[in-house]
Each structure stands twice: as structure tokens, then as C-alpha cells.
PyMOL CGO cylinders between C-alpha atoms (Angstrom):
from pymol import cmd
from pymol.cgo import CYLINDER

trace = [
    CYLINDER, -7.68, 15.61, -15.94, -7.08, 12.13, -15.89, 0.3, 1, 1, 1, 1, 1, 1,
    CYLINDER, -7.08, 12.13, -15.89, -3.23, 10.65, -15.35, 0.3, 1, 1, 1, 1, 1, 1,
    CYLINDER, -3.23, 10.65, -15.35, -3.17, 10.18, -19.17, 0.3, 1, 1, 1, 1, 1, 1,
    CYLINDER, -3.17, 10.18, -19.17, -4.08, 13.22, -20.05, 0.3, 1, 1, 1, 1, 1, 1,
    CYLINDER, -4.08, 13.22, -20.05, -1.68, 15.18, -17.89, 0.3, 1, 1, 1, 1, 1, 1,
    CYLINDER, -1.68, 15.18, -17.89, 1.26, 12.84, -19.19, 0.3, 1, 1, 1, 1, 1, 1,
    CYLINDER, 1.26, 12.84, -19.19, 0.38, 13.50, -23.00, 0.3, 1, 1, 1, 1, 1, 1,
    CYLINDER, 0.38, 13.50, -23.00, -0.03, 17.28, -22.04, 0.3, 1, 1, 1, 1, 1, 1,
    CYLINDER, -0.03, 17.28, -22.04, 3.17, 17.83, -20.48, 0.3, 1, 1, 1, 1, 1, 1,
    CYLINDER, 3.17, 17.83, -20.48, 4.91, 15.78, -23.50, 0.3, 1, 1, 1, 1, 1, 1,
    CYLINDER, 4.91, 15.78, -23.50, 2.90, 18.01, -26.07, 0.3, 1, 1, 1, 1, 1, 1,
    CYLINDER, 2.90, 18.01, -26.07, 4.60, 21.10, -24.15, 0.3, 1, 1, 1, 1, 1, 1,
    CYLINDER, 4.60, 21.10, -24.15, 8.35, 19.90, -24.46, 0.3, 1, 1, 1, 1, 1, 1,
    CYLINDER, 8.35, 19.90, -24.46, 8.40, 18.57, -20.73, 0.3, 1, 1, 1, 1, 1, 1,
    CYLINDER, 8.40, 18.57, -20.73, 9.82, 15.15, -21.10, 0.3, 1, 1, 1, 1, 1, 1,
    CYLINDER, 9.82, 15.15, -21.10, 8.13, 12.18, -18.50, 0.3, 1, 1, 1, 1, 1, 1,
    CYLINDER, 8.13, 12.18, -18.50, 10.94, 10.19, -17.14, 0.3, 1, 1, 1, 1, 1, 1,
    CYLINDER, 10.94, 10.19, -17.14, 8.63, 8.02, -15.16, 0.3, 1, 1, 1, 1, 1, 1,
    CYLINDER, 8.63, 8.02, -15.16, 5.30, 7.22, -13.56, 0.3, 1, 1, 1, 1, 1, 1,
    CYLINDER, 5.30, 7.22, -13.56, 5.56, 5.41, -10.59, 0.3, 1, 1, 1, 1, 1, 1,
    CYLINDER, 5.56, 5.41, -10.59, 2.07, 5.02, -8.19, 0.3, 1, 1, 1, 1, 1, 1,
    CYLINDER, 2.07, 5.02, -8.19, 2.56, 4.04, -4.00, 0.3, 1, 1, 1, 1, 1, 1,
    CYLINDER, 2.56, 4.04, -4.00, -0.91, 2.13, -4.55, 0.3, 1, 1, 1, 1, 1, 1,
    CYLINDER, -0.91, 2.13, -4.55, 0.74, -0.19, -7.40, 0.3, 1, 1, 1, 1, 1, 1,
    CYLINDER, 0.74, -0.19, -7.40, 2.83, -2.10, -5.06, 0.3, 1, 1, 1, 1, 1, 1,
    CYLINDER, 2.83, -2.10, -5.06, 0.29, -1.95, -1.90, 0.3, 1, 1, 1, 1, 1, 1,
    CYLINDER, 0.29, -1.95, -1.90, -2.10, -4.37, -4.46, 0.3, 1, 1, 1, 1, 1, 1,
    CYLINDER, -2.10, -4.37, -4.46, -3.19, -7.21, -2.38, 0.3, 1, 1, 1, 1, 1, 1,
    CYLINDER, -3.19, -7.21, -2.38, -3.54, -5.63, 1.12, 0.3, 1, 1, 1, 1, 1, 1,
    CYLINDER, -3.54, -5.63, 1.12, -6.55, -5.18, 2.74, 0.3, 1, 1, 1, 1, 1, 1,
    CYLINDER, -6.55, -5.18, 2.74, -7.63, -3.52, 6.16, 0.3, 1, 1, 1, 1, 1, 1,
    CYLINDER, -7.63, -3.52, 6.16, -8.93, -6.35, 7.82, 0.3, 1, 1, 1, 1, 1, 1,
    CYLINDER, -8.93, -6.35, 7.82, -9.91, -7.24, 11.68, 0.3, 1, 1, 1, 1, 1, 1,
    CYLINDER, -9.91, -7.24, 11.68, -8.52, -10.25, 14.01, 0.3, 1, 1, 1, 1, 1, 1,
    CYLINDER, -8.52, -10.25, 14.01, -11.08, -11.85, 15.07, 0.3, 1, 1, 1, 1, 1, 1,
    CYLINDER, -11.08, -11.85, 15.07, -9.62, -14.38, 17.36, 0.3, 1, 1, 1, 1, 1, 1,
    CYLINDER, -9.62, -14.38, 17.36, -6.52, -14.75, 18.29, 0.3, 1, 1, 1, 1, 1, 1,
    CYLINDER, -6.52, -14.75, 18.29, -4.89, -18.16, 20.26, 0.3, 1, 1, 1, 1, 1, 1,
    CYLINDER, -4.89, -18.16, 20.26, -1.28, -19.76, 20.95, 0.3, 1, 1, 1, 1, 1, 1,
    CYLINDER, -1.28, -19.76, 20.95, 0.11, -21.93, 17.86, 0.3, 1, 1, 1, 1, 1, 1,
    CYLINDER, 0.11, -21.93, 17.86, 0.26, -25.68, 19.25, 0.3, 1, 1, 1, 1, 1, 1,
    CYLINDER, 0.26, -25.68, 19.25, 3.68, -26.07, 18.23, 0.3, 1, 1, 1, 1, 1, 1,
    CYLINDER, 3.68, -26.07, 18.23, 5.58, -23.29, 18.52, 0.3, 1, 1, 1, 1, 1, 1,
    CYLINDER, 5.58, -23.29, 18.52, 5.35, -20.23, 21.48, 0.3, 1, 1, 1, 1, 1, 1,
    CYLINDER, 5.35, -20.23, 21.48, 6.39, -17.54, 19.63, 0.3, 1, 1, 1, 1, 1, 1,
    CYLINDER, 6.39, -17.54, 19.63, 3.45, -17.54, 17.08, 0.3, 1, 1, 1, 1, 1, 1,
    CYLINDER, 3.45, -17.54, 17.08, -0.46, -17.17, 17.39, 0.3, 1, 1, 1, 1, 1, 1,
    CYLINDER, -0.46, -17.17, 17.39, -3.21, -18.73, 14.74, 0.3, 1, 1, 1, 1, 1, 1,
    CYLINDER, -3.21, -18.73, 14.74, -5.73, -15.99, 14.11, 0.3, 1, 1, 1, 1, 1, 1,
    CYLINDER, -5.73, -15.99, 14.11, -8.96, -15.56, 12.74, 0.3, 1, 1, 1, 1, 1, 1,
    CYLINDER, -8.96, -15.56, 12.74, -8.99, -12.52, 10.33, 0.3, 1, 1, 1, 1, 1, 1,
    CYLINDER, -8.99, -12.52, 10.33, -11.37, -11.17, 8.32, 0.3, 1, 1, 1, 1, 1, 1,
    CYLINDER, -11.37, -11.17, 8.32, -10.63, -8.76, 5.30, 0.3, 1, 1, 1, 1, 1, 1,
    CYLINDER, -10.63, -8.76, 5.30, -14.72, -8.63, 4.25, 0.3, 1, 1, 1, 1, 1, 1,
    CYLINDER, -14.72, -8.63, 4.25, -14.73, -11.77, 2.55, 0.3, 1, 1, 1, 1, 1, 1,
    CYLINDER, -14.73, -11.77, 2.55, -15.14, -13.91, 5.72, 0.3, 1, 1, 1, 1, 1, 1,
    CYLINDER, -15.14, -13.91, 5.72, -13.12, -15.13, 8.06, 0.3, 1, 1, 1, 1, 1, 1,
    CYLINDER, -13.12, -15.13, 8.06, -9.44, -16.85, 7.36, 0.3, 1, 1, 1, 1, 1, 1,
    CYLINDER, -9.44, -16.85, 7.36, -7.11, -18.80, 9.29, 0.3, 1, 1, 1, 1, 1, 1,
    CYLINDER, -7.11, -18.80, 9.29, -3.45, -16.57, 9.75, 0.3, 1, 1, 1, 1, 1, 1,
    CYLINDER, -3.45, -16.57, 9.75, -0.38, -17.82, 11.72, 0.3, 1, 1, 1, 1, 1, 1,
    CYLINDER, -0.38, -17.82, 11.72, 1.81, -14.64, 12.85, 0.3, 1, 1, 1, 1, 1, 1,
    CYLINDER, 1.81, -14.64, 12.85, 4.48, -13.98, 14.89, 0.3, 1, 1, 1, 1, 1, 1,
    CYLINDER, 4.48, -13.98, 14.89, 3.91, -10.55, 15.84, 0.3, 1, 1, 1, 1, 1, 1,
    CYLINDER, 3.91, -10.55, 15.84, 3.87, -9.45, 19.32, 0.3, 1, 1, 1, 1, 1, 1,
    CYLINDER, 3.87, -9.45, 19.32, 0.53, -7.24, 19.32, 0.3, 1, 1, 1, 1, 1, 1,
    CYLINDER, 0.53, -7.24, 19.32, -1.74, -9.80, 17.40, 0.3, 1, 1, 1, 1, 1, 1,
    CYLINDER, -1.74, -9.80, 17.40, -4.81, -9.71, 19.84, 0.3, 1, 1, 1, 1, 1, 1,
    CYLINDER, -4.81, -9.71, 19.84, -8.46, -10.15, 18.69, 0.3, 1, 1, 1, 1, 1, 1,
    CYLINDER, -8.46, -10.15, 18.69, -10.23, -7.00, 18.26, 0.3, 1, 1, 1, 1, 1, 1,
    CYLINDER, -10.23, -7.00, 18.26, -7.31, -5.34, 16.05, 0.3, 1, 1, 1, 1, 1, 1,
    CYLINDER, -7.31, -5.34, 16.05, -7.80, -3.28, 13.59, 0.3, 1, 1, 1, 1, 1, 1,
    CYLINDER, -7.80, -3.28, 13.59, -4.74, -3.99, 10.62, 0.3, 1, 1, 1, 1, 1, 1,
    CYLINDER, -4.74, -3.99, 10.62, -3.48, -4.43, 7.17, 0.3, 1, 1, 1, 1, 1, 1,
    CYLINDER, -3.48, -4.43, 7.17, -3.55, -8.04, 5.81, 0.3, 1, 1, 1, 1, 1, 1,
    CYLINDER, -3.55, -8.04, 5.81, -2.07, -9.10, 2.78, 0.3, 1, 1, 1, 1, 1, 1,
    CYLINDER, -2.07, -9.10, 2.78, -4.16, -12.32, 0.45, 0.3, 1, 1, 1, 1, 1, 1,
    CYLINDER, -4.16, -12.32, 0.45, -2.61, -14.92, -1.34, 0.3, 1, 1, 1, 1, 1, 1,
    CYLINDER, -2.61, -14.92, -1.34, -1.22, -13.85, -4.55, 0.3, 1, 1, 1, 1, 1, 1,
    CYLINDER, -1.22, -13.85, -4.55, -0.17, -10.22, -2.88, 0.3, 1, 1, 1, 1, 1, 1,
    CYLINDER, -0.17, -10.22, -2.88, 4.02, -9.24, -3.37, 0.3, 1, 1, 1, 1, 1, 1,
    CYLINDER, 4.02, -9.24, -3.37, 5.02, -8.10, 0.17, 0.3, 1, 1, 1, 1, 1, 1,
    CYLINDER, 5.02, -8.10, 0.17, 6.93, -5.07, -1.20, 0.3, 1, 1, 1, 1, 1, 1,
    CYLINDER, 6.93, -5.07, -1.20, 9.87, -5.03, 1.14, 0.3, 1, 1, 1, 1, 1, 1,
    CYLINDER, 9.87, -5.03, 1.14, 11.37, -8.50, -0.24, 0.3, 1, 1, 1, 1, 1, 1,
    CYLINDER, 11.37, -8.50, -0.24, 8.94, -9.33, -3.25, 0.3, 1, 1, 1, 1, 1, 1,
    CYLINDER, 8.94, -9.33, -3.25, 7.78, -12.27, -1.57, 0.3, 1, 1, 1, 1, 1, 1,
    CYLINDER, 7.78, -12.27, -1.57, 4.33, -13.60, -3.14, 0.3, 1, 1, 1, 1, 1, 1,
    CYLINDER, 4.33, -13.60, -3.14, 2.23, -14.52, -0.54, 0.3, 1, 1, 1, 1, 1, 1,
    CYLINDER, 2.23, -14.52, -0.54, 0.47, -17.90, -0.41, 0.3, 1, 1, 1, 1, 1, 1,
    CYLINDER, 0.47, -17.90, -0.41, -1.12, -20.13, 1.95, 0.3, 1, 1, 1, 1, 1, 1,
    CYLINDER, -1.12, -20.13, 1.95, 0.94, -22.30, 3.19, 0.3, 1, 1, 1, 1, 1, 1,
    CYLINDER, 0.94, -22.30, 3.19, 1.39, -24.59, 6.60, 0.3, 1, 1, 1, 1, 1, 1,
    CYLINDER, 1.39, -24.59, 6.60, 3.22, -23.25, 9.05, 0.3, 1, 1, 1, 1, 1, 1,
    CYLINDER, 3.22, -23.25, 9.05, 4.68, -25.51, 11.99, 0.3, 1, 1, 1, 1, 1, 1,
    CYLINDER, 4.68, -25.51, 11.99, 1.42, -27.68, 10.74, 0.3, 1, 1, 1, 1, 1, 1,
    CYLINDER, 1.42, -27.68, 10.74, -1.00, -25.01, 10.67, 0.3, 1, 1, 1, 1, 1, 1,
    CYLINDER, -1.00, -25.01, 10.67, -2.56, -23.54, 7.31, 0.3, 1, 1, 1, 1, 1, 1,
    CYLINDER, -2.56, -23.54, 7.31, -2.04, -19.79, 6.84, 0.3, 1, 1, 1, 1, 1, 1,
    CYLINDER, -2.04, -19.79, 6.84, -3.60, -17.76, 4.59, 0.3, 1, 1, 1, 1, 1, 1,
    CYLINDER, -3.60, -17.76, 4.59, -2.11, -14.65, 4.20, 0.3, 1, 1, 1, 1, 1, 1,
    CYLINDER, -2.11, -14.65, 4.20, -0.10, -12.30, 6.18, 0.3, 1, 1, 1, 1, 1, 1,
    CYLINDER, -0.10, -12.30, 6.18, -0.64, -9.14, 9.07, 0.3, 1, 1, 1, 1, 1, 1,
    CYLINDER, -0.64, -9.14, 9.07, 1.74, -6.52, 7.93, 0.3, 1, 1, 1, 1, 1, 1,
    CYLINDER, 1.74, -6.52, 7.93, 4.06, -4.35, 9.98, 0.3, 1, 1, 1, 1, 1, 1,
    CYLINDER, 4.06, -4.35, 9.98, 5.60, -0.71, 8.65, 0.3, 1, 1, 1, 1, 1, 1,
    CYLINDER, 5.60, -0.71, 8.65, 8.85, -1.71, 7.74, 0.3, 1, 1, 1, 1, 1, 1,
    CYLINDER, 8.85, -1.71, 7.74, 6.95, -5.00, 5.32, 0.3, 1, 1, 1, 1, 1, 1,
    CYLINDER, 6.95, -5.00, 5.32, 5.12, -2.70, 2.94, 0.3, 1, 1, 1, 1, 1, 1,
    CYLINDER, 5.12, -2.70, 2.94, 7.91, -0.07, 3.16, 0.3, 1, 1, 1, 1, 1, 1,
    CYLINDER, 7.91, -0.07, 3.16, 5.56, 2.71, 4.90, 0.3, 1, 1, 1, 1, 1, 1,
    CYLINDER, 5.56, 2.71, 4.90, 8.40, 3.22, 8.22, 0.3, 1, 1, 1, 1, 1, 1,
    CYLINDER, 8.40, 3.22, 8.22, 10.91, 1.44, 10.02, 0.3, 1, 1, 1, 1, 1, 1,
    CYLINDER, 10.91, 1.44, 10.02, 8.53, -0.04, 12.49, 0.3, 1, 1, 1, 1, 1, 1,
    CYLINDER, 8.53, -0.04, 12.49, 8.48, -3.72, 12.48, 0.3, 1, 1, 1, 1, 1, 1,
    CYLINDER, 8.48, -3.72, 12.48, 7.62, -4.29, 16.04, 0.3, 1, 1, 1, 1, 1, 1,
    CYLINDER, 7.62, -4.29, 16.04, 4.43, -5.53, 15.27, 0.3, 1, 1, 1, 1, 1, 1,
    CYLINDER, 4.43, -5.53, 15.27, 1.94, -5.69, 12.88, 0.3, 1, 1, 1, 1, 1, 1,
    CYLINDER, 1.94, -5.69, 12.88, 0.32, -2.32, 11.89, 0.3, 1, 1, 1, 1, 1, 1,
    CYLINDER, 0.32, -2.32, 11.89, -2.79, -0.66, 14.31, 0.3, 1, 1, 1, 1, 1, 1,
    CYLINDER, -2.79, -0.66, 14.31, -5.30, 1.31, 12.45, 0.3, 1, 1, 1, 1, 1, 1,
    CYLINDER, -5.30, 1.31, 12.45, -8.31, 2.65, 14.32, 0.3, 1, 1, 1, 1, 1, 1,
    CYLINDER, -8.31, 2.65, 14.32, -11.37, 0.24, 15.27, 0.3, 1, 1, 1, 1, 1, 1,
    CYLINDER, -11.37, 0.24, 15.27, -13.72, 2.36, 12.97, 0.3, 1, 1, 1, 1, 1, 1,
    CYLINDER, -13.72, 2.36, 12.97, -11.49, 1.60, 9.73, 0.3, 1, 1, 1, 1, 1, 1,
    CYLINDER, -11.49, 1.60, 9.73, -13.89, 0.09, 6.69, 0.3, 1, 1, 1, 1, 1, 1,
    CYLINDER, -13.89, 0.09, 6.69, -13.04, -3.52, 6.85, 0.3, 1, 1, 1, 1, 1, 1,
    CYLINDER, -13.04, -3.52, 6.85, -12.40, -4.98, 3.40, 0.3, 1, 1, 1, 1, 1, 1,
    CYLINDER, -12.40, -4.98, 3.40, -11.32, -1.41, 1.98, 0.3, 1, 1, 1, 1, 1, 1,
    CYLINDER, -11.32, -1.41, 1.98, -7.89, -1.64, -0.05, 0.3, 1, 1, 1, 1, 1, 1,
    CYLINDER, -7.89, -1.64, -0.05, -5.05, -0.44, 2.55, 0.3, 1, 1, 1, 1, 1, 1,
    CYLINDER, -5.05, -0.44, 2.55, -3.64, 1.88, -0.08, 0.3, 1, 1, 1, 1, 1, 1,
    CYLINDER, -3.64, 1.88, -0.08, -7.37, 3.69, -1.09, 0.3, 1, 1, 1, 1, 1, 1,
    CYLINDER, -7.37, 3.69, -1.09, -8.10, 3.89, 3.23, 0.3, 1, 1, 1, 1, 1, 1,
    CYLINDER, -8.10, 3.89, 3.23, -4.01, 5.18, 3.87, 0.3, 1, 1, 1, 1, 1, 1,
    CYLINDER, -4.01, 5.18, 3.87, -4.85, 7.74, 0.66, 0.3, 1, 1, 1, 1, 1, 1,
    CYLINDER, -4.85, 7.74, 0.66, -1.64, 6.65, -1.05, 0.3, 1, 1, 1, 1, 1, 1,
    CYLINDER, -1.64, 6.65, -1.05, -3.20, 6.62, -4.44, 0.3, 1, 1, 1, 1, 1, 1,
    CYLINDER, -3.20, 6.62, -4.44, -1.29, 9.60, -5.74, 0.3, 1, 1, 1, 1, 1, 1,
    CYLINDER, -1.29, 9.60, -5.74, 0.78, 8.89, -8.91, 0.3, 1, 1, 1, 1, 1, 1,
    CYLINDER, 0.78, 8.89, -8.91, 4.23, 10.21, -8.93, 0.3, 1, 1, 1, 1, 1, 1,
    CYLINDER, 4.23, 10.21, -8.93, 4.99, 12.18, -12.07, 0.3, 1, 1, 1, 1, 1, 1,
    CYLINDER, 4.99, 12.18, -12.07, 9.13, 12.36, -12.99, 0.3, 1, 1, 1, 1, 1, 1,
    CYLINDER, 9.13, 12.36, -12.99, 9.41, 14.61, -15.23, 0.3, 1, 1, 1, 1, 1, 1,
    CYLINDER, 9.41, 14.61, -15.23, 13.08, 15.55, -17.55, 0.3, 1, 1, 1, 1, 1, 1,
    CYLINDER, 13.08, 15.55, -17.55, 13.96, 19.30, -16.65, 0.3, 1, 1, 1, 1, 1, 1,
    CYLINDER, 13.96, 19.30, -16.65, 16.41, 20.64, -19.51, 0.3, 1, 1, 1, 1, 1, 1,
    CYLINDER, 16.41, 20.64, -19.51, 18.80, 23.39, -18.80, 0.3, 1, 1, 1, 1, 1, 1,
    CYLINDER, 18.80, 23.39, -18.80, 16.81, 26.16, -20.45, 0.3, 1, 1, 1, 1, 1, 1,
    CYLINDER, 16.81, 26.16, -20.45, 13.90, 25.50, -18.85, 0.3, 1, 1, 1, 1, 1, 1,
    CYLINDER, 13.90, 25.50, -18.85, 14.29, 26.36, -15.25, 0.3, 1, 1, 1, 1, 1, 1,
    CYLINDER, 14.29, 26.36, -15.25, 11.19, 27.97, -14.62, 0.3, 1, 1, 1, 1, 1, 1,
    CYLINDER, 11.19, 27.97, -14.62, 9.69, 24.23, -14.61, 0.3, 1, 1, 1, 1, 1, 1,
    CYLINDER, 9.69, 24.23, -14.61, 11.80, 23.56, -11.57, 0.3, 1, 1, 1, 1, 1, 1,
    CYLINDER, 11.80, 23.56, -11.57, 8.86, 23.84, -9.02, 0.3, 1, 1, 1, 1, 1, 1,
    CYLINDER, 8.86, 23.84, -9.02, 5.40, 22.69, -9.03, 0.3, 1, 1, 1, 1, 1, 1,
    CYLINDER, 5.40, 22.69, -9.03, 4.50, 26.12, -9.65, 0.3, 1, 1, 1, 1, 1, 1,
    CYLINDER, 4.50, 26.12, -9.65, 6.33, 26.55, -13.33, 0.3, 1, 1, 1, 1, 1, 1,
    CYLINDER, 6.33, 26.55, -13.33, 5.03, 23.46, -14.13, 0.3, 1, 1, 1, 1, 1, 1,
    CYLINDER, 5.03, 23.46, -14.13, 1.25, 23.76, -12.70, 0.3, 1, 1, 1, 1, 1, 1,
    CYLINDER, 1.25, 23.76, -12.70, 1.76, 27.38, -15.65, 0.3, 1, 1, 1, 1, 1, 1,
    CYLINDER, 1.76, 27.38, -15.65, 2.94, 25.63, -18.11, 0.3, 1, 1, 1, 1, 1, 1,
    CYLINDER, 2.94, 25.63, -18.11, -0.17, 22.80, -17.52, 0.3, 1, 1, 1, 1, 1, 1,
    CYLINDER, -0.17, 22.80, -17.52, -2.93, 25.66, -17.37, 0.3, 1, 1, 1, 1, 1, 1,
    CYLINDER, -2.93, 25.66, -17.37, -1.17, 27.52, -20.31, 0.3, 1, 1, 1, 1, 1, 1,
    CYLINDER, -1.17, 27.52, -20.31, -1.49, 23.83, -22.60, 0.3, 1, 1, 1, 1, 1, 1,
    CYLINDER, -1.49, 23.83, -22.60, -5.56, 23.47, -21.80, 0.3, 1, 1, 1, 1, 1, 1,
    CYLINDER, -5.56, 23.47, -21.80, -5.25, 22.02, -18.63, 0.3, 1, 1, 1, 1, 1, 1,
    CYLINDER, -5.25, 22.02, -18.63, -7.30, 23.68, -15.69, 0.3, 1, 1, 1, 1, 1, 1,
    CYLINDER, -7.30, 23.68, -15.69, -6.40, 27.34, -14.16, 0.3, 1, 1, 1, 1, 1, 1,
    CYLINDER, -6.40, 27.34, -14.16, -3.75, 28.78, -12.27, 0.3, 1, 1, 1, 1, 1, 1,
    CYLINDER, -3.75, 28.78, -12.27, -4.52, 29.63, -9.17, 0.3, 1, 1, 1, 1, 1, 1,
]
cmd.load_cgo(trace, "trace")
């Protein structure tokens, strides 16, 4: 059954939906992409100017992180993209003189883990150009749903999963 139809279903059979909320949503924008090249900024010696490409070709990058090295495999955010953990839009923009366009991500920047030592290493055989949140499978919707006092066999999956087989949707198993 489609999202939809699971969300009008469980309405239909008195369980009330606080909330949808899908990981994917805010993961919009990032791509897994490959660094092509990587060399020393002119004017600064804490960043690098990359050459990444997310499938469309390659773009120019300027990051800071400490394991940008050509060859790596990573998530990179395009221009119009909100970086979830400070809901910065990214754009290109000079940096220090140098165009950027886009960003390398780390963990802790799209709110995945605490990591931010670097930007994040996928394996070499991940499908460039492939939306990070469709390769990291975190298309899964999140379904809140209102549990009222008199209806505590719909506190587990389980109760619910019934109650969804019992109002036309699929079988319990």
C-alpha cells in the first residue's frame, strides 16, 4: 500500500496520525559523488580545491576536511541543497578567491552521527550520481500515530500491523 493509503486506513480505523515525517525529505540535494582531484587552496593551508563529480560532470569544491583525497568515494551536497544540521542553503560561492560549488558532507552535517572528522567514506563501488538518501536506504517514512487510553493493544507494531490487515490492508503474518 502506498504511504497514502496506509495514513487514510489507519484514520478510517480510529488511529489518529500525529505526524509523517520522512529521513529522505531533508537528505534532498545530496548526492554520492567521487573526488576526482584533489590540490592545496592557493591562499589558505587548511583547505583543498577539488574536482568532484556527482554524475553530472565534474565541479570545482573548496573543503576543509582532512581526508579529501582524489579517488574518494562521498556524499556531496548541490547548490540549492539545506545542509540539515544548521539549515544552511548551499550555493556557490568564492571561497578565499576560489569558486565552490557545493559541499562534501561529514556525519555530524546531515545529522547521520557525531562524526565530523572528515567528510563521509562510502565504498569505491557506490553508484555515482545516486541520491545519498535512496543508496544509505533512508527512504522509510516515519508514521506517528495518537494512541488513546483504551486502545493499548495498538501500542506495538504488532496491534497496529492487526488492526491494518483487519481494515483491508495486507495479511498478518
Amino acid at each position: 500500500a502506498s504511504l497514502d493509503e496506509i495514513v487514510e486506513t489507519l484514520t478510517r480505523i480510529g488511529l489518529e496520525v500525529e505526524g509523517i515525517e520522512n529521513p529522505a525529505e531533508k537528505l534532498a540535494g545530496f548526492k554520492v559523488a567521487r573526488v576526482l582531484t584533489a590540490e592545496r587552496h592557493p591562499q589558505a593551508d587548511k583547505l583543498q580545491v577539488l574536482s568532484v563529480d556527482a554524475g553530472d560532470g565534474p565541479l570545482q569544491v573548496v573543503c576543509g576536511a582532512p581526508n579529501a583525497r582524489a579517488g574518494l568515494v562521498g556524499v556531496f551536497g548541490i547548490p540549492g541543497a539545506t545542509v540539515p544540521a544548521n539549515g544552511m542553503v548551499l550555493k556557490v560561492a568564492a571561497i578565499r578567491g576560489v569558486e565552490s560549488n557545493g559541499m562534501m558532507c561529514s556525519t555530524r552535517e546531515l545529522e547521520l552521527g557525531e562524526d565530523h572528522d572528515g567528510i563521509i567514506e562510502l565504498p569505491a563501488d557506490a553508484p555515482i550520481g545516486t541520491a545519498f538518501a535512496d543508496y544509505a536506504d533512508l527512504n522509510d517514512p516515519v508514521i506517528d500515530v495518537a494512541i488513546t487510553p483504551n486502545r493499548q493493544d495498538c501500542m506495538g507494531v504488532r496491534g497496529i500491523a492487526r488492526d491494518l490487515a483487519a481494515g483491508g490492508l495486507g495479511t498478518l503474518k
